[in-house]
N, C-alpha and C positions, 0 to 999 in steps of 0.2 A: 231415165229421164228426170224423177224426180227433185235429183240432188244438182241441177244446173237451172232452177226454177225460180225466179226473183217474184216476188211480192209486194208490192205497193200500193198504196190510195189512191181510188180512182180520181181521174182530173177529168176537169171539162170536156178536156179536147179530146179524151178518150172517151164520152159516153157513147156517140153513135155506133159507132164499131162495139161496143160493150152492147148494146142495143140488141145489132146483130149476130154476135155469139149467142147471146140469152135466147133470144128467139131459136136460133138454128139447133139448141139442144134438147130444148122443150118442144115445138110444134111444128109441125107440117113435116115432108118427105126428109128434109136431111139430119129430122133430128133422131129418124129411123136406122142412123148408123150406129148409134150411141145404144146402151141398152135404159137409159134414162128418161126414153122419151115420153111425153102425155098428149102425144101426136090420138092417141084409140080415146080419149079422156076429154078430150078439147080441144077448140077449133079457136080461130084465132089469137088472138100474140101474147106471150108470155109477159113484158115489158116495153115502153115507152122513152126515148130520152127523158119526158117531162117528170114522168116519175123517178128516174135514176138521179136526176136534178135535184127532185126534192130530198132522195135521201140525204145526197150530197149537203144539203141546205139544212137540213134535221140537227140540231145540238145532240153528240150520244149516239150518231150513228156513222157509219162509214162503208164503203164499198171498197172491198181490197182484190186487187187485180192481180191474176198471175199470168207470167211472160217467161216464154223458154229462153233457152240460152240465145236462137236465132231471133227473138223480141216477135214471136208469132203470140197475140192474146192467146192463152189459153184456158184459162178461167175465173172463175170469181167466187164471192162469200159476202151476203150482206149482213154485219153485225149492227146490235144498238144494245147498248147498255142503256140497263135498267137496272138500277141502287146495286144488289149484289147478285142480280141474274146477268145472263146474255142472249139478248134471240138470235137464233142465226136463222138466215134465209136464202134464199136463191144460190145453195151453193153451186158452180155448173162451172164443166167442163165442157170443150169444144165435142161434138159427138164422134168425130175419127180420132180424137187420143184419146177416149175413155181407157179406164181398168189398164191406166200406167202411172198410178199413184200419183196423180197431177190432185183428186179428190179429197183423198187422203193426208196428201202435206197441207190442201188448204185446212181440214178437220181440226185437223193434229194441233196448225200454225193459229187458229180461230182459239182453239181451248187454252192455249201460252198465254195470249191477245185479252182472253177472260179474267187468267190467273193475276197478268199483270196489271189489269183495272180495277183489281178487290174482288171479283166477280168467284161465288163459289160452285153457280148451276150455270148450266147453258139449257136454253129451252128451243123448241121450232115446233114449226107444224109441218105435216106430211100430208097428203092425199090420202087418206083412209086406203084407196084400191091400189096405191104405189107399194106390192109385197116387195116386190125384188130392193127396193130402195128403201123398205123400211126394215126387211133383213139386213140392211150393208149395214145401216145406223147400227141394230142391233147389235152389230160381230163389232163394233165398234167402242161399246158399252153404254148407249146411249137407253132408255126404256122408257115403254110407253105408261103413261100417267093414270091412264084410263078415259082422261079427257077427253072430250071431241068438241070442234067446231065447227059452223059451218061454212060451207066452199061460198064466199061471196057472190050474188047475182050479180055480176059488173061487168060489161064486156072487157074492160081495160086488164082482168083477169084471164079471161078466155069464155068461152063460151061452152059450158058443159053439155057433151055428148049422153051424160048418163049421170042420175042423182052423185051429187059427191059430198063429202065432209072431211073433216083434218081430224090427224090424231096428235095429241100431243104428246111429244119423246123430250125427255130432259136427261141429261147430264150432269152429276156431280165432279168441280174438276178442283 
């Protein structure tokens, strides 16, 4: 599936539906298809149009969409540069094509994305309790800092079912 996968910047008229992937991979029942999900973690919505707007609007950041050959959204990767770092965030696949390297190419396609902005680290944060997701980073070469921060009180985040915090994994690329 991988190698028939376009990638582009997200546009306006794609945020709702961007909306609604983000959502369906992270929270509630169907994001229990996926092995990604923080459905056991937290209770309400992963993301907002209004905030995919703002990154949209953000100098230094962008949201890049991927679309199969048949133009079904299938995922995303929110970058921002920073001097010669890169955060990446929300990377998310749809939860029924996971672990068919749709994750992967965006990873891979985000670190090129770094190389050719000056960028020499990529940084993100994790869910401290996200193992299985912060093994894949791992196999990935990605390592943790030692870092931690905290899981924002904000319901526009979700709503924590159980104490959380972020660990922070960087990449040298």
């Amino acid at each position: 599936m991988t190698d028939k996968l376009t990638i582009s910047t997200l546009q306006y008229a794609e945020v709702d539906a961007l909306v609604v992937l983000i959502n369906s991979a992270y929270r509630g029942e169907s994001s229990k298809q996926g092995w990604t999900t923080e459905a056991d973690l937290l209770d309400g919505i992963r993301t907002e149009s209004s905030g995919l707007k703002a990154i949209i609007d953000t100098p230094g950041s962008v949201i890049m969409v991927c679309y199969t050959e048949t133009n079904r959204m299938a995922g995303c990767v929110y970058l921002r540069l920073d001097e010669t770092e890169l955060y990446l965030g929300m990377l998310t696949v749809a939860p029924d094509i996971q672990a068919k390297g749709i994750g992967k190419t965006l990873l891979t396609w985000s670190e090129d994305y770094a190389r050719k902005n000056g960028c020499t680290k990529i940084v993100m944060t994790v869910i401290e309790k996200r193992t299985e997701l912060i093994a894949w980073y791992l196999r990935h070469g990605y390592q943790s800092t030692g870092e931690t921060k905290p899981f924002p009180n904000d319901p526009a985040f979700g709503i924590s079912k159980v104490p959380l915090q972020f660990i922070v994994l960087e990449k040298n690329v």
